[in-house]
C-alpha positions in Angstrom: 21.2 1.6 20.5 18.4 -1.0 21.2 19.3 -4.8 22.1 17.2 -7.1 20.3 14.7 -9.3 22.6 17.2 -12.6 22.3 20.4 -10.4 23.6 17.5 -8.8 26.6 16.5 -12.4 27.5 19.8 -13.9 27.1 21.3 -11.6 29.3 18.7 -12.6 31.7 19.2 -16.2 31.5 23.1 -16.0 31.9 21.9 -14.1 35.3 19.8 -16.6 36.7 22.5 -19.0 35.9 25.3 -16.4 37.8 22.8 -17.0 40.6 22.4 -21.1 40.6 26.1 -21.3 39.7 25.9 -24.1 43.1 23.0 -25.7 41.4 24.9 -28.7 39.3 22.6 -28.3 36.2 19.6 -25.6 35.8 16.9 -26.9 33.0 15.1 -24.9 30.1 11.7 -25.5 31.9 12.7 -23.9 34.5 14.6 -21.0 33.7 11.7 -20.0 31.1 9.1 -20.6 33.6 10.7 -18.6 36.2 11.2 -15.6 33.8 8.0 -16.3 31.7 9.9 -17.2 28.5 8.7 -19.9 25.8 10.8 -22.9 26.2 11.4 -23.0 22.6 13.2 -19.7 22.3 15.1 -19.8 25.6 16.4 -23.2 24.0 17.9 -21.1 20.9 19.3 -18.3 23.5 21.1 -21.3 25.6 22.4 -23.3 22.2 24.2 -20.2 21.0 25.2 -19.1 24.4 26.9 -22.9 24.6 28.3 -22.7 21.0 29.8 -19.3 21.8 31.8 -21.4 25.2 29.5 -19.5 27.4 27.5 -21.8 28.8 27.4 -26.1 29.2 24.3 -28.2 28.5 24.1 -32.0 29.8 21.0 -34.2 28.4 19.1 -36.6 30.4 17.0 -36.7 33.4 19.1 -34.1 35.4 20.6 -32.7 32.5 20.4 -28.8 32.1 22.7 -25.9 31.6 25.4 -24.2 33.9 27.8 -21.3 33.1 31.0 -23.0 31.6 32.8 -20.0 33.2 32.8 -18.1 36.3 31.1 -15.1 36.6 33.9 -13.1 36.6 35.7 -14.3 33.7 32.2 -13.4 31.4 31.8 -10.6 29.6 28.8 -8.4 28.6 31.0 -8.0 25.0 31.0 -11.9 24.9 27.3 -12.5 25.6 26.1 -9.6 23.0 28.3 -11.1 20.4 26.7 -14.3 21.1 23.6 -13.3 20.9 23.5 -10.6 18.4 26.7 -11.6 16.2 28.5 -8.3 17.4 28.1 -5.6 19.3 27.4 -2.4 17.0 27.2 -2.8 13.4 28.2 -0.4 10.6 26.0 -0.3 7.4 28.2 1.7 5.5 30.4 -1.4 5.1 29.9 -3.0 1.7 30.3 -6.3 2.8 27.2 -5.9 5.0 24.5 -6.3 2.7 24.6 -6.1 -1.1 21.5 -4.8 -1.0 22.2 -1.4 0.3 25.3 0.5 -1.4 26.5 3.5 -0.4 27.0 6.3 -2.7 29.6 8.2 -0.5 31.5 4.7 0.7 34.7 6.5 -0.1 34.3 9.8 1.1 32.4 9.4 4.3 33.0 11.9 6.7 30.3 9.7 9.3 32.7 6.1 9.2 35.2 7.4 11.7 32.1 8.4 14.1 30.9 4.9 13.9 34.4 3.6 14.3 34.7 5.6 17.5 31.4 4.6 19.0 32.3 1.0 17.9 35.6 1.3 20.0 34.1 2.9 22.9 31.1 0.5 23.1 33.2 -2.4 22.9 35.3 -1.3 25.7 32.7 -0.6 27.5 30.9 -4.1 26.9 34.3 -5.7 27.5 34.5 -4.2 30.7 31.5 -5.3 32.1 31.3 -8.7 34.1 28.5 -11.4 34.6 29.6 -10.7 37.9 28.6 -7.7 38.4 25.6 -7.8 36.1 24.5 -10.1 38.6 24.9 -8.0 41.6 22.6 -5.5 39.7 19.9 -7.5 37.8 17.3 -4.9 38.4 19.2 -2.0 36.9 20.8 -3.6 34.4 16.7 -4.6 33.3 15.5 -1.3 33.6 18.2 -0.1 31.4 17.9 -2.6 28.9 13.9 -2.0 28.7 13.1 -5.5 29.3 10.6 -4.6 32.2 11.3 -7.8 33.8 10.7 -7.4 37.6 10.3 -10.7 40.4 
C-alpha cells in the first residue's frame, strides 16, 4: 500500500507541529518553507486536517495553525482518514464507483482478504500516536518514501 503525496506531507506537517506544540501559532509560510512544500498545497493539507478536529487555524498577523490535540491523543488512523478519506479502500464494493462492476460481487472468495487487511491496518493505524511518530520522524519518512531528510 502506497500513501498518496498529501497523506506523506500531511503526516509531516502534523510533525513539525508535534514539535512547536510551545509555539502559540506556526504559519503556512513557514512550515512549507521549512519542508520545501508549495504554500498552496500545504494550505489544503492544514484546511482538511482542521475540518477533520485535528488541527486549529487563527487569521491575522500572528495567526497560524497549532495541533487542536495533544500528541498523544492523535492518531495515525485519524490523520490518514483526513487526508486520504480512509485508510484502505475496497473496490469490489459497488458503491465505490459505478464505473467499475464486478462480475463475481457475490461470490468473492478475495472480500474477506481485504476485510482482514482492512481490520488489521486499521488497528494498526489506530494504534499509532502523533506522539510517537514524532519521536521517530526519520523512520517513519523513510518508510513512507517521502525522502524528506533536514
Amino acid at each position: 500500500m502506497r500513501f498518496t503525496t498529501k497523506t506523506e506531507y500531511g503526516l509531516v506537517c502534523m510533525i513539525y507541529l508535534a514539535r512547536h506544540a510551545e509555539a502559540e501559532w506556526v504559519s503556512i509560510k513557514e512550515i512549507a518553507g521549512k519542508e520545501r512544500y508549495s504554500v498552496p498545497f500545504t494550505e489544503k493539507i492544514l484546511q482538511s486536517l482542521r475540518k477533520a478536529g485535528l488541527v486549529a487555524s487563527h487569521q491575522g498577523n500572528h495567526g497560524g495553525y497549532v495541533l487542536a490535540r495533544k500528541p498523544s491523543e492523535i492518531t495515525l488512523k485519524q490523520i490518514i482518514e483526513a487526508l486520504e478519506g480512509g485508510t484502505f479502500d475496497v473496490f469490489c464494493k459497488p458503491e465505490v464507483r459505478e464505473d467499475i462492476v464486478c462480475t463475481h460481487f457475490c461470490l468473492c472468495g478475495v472480500k474477506p482478504i481485504w476485510r482482514k487487511t482492512k481490520a488489521i491496518l486499521d488497528e494498526f493505524y489506530d494504534s499509532v500516536t502523533l506522539d510517537m511518530l514524532t519521536h521517530n520522524e526519520i523512520e517513519v519518512k523513510s518508510l513512507m518514501g517521502a525522502g524528506h531528510e533536514q
